[in-house]
C-alpha positions as CSV (number, residue, x, y, z in Angstrom):
1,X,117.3,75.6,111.8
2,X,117.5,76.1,115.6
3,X,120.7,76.3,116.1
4,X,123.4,78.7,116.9
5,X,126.1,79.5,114.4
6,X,129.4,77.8,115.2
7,X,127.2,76.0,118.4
8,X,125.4,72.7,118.1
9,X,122.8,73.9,120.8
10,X,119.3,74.9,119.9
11,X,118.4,78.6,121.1
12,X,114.8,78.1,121.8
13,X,113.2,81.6,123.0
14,X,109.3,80.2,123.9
15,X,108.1,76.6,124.6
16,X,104.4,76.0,124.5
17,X,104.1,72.6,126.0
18,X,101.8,69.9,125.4
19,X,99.3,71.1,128.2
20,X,99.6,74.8,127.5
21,X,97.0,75.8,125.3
22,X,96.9,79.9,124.0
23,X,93.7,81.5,122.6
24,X,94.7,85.4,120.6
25,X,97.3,86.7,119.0
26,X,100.7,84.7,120.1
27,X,103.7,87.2,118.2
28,X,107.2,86.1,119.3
29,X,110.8,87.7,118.3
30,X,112.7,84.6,119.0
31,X,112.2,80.7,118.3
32,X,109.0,78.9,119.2
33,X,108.1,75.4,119.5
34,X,104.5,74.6,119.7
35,X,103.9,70.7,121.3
36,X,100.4,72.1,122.4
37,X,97.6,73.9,121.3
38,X,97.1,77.2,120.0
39,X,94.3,79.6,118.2
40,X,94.5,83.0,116.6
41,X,97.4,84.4,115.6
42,X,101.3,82.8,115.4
43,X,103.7,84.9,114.5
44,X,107.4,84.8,115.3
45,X,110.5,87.0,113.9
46,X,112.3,83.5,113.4
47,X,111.9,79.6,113.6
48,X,108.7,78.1,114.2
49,X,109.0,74.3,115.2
50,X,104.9,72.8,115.5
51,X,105.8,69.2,117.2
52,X,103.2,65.7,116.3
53,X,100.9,66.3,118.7
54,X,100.5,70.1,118.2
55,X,97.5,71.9,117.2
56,X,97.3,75.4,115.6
57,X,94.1,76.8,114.4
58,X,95.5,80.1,113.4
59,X,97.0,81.9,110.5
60,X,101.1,81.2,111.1
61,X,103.6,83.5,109.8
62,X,107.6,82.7,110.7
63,X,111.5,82.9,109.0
64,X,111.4,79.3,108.8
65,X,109.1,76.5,109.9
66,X,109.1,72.8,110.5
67,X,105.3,71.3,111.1
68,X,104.8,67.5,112.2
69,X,101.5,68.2,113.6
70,X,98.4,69.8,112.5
71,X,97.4,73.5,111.5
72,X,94.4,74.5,110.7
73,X,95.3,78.2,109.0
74,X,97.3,79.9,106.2
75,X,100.9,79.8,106.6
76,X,103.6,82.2,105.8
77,X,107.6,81.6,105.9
78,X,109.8,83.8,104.5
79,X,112.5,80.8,104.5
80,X,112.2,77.3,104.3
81,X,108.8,75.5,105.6
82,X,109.4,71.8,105.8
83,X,106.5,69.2,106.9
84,X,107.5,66.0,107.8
85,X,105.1,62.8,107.4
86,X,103.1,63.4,110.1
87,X,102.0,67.3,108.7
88,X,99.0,67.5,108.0
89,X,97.9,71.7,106.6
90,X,94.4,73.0,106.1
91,X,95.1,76.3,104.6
92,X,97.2,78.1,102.0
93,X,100.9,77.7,102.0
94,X,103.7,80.1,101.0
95,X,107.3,79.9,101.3
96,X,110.5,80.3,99.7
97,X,111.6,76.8,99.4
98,X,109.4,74.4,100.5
99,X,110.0,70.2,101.4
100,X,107.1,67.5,102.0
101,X,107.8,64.7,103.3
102,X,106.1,61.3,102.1
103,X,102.7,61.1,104.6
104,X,102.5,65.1,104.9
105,X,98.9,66.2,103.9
106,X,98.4,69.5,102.9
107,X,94.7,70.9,101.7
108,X,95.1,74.4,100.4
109,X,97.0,76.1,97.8
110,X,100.5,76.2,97.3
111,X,103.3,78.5,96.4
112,X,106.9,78.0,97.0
113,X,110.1,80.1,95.1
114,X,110.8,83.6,94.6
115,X,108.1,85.9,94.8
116,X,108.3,87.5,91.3
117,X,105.5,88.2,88.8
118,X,105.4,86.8,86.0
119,X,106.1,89.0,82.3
120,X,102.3,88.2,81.9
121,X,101.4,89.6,85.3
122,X,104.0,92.6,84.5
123,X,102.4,93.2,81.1
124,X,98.8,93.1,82.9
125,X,99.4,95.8,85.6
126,X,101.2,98.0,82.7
127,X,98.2,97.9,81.1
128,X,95.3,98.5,83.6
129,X,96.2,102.4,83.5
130,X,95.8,102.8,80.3
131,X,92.6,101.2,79.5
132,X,91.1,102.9,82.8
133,X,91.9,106.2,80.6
134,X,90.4,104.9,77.1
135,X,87.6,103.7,79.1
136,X,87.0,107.3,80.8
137,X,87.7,108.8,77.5
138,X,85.0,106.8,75.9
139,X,82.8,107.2,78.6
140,X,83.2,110.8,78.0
141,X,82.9,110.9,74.3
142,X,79.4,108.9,74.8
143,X,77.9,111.7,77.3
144,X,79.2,114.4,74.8
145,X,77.3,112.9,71.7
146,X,74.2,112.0,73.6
């Protein structure tokens, strides 16, 4: 994460610094690193990288993420999301593969792999249609006879 194919330099596209801190919506098409503070809205096209001292009270949405500081906020990475031992997460998490690290906190729900429904969930949705129309059907046989 971070770096170029083929390069070992990271391509960093924005750099909030430790003293910089952004209130709104912050949407980015390139890599971020967050080392300061920010509230609203995070959203970047590709790697998000939230340094110790960081603070994020937003929702978070990136390709991949790695979080050693704090966010307050649901998160959303399409990738990997890795939080190292100083993470610490108030808010729902979802990713495709996800790593904790031994220290990480993380307060919220959880869901990591594939996003697939289960046959359960499948079986569910099949059937919601059909008893919408036996209900209706029944609904209408009750009006008839009354």
């Amino acid at each position: 994460m971070f770096k170029k194919e083929g390069e070992g330099v990271e391509e960093i596209e924005t750099i909030i610094g430790p003293s910089v801190q952004v209130e709104g919506d912050f949407i980015a098409a390139g890599d971020v690193v967050v080392e300061g503070m920010v509230s609203g809205k995070l959203k970047t096209e590709k790697n998000l990288r939230v340094g110790t001292g960081a603070k994020i009270f937003a929702s978070v949405a990136a390709q991949n993420a790695l979080i050693a500081g704090e966010i307050q906020g649901n998160v959303k990475v399409d990738g990997n999301l890795e939080l190292t031992g100083t993470a610490r997460v108030f808010g729902d998490v979802k990713a495709k593969t996800l790593t904790i690290a031994s220290g990480a906190c993380l307060h919220g729900k959880c869901q990591a792999g594939e996003d697939r429904k289960s046959k359960l969930e499948k079986i569910e949705e099949r059937a919601k249609p059909k008893l919408r129309e036996k209900e209706k059907a029944a609904a209408a046989s009750a009006i008839i006879s009354s």
